[in-house]
Backbone as CSV, one residue per row, in Angstrom:
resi,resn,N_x,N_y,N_z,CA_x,CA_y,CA_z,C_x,C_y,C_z
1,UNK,-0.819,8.255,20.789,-0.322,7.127,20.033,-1.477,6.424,19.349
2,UNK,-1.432,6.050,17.863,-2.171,5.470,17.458,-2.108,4.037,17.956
3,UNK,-3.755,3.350,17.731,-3.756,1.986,18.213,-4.739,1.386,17.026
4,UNK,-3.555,0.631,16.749,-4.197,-0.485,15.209,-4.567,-1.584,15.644
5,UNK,-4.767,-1.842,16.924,-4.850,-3.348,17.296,-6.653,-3.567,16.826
6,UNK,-7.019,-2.987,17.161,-8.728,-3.108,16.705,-9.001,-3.375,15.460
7,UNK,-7.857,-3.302,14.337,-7.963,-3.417,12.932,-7.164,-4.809,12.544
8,UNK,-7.808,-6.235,12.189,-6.895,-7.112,12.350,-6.338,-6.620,10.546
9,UNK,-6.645,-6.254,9.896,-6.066,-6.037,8.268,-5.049,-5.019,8.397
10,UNK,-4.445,-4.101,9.201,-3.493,-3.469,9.066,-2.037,-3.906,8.624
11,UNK,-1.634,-4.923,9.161,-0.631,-5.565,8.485,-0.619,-6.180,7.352
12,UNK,-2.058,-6.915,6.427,-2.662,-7.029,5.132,-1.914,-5.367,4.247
13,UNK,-2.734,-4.627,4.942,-2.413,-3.189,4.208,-1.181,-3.084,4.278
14,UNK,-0.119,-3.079,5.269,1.074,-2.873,4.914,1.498,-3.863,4.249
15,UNK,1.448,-5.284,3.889,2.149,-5.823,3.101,1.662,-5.776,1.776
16,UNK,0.073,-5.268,1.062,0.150,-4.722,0.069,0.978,-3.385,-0.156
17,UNK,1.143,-2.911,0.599,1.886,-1.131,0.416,3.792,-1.839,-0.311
18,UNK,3.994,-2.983,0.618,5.234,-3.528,0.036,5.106,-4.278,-0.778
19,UNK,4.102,-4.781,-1.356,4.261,-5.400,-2.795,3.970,-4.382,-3.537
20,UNK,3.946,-3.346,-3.318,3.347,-2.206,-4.610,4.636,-1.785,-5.007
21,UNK,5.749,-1.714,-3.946,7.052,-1.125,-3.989,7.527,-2.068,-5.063
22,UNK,7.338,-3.691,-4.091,7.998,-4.671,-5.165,7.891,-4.415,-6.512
23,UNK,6.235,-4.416,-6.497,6.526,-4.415,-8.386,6.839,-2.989,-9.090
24,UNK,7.367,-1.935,-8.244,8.047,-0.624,-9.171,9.219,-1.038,-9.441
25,UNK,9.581,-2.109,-8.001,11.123,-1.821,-8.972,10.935,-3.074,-9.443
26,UNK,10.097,-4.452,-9.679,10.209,-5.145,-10.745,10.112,-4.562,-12.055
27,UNK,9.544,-3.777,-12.080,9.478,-2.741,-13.432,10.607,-2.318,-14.186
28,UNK,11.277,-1.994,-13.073,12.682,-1.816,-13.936,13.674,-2.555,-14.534
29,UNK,13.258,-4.335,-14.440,13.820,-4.923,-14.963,13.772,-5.423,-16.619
30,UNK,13.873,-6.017,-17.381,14.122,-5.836,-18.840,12.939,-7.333,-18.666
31,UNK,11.845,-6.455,-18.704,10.239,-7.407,-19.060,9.328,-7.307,-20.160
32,UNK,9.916,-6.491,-21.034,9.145,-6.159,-22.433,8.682,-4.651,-21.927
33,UNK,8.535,-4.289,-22.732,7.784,-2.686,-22.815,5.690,-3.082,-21.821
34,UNK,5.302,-4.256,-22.441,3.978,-4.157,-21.419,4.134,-4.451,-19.901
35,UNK,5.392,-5.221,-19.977,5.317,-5.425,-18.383,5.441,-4.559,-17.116
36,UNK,6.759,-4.094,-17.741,7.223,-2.931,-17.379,6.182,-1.905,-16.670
37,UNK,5.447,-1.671,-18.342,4.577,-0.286,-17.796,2.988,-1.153,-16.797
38,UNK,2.696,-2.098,-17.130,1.808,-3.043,-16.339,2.065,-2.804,-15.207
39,UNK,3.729,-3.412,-14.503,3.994,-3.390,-13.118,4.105,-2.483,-12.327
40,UNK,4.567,-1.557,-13.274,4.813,0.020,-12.814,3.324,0.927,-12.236
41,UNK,2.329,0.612,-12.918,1.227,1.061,-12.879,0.502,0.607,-11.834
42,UNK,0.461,-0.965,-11.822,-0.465,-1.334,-10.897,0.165,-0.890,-9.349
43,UNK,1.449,-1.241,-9.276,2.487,-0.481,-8.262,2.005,0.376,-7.509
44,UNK,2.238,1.760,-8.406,1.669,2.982,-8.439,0.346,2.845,-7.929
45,UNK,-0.672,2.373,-8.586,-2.005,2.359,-7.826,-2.217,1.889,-6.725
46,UNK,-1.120,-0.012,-6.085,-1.245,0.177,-4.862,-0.864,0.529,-4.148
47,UNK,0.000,1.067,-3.869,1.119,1.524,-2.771,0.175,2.953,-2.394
48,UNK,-0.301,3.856,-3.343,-1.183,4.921,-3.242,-1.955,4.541,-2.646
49,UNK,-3.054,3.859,-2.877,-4.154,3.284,-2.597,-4.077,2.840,-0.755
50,UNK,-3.135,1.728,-0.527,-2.895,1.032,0.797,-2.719,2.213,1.344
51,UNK,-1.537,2.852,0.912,-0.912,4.052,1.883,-2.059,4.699,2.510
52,UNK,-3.100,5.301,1.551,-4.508,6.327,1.956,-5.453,5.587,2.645
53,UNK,-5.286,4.354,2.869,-6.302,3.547,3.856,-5.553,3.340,4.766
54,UNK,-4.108,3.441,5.010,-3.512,3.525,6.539,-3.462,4.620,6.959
55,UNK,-3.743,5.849,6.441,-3.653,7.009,6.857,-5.191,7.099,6.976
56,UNK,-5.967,7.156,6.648,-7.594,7.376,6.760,-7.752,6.246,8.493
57,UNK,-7.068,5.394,8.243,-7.324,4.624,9.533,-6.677,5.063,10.443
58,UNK,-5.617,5.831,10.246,-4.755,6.383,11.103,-5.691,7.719,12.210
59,UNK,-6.487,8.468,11.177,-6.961,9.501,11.234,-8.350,9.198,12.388
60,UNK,-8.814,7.857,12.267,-10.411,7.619,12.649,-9.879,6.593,14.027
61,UNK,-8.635,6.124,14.360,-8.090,5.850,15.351,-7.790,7.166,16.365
62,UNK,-7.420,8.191,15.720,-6.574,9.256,16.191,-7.691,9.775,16.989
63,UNK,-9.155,10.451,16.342,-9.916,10.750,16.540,-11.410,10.097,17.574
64,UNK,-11.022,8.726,17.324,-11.897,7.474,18.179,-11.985,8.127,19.632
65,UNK,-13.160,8.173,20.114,-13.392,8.252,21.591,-13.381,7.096,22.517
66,UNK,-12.520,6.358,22.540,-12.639,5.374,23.424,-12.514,5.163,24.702
């Protein structure tokens, strides 16, 4: 079992991972053509981004000799 308790930002990371969601589907609402692709994008970059630092932390927990 992984143990995140040693990481107080893990829940930071997951609630960027859910604002990344937020703003895909704010994207889909009728915000002009820049917003849209703005929200959509930055989205995209965080939700990617958070996701690969909970999994990289996932990985160096997994592996930790403690």
């Amino acid at each position: 079992m992984l143990n995140f308790r040693s990481d107080k930002h893990v829940f930071t990371y997951l609630a960027a991972i859910l604002a990344g969601f937020a703003l895909i589907l704010l994207s889909d609402e009728a915000l002009g053509d820049f917003f849209m692709n703005l929200f959509f994008y930055v989205g995209v970059i965080a939700a990617a981004f958070f996701s690969f630092v909970v999994i990289i932390l996932g990985f160096f927990h997994l592996f930790h000799k403690g």
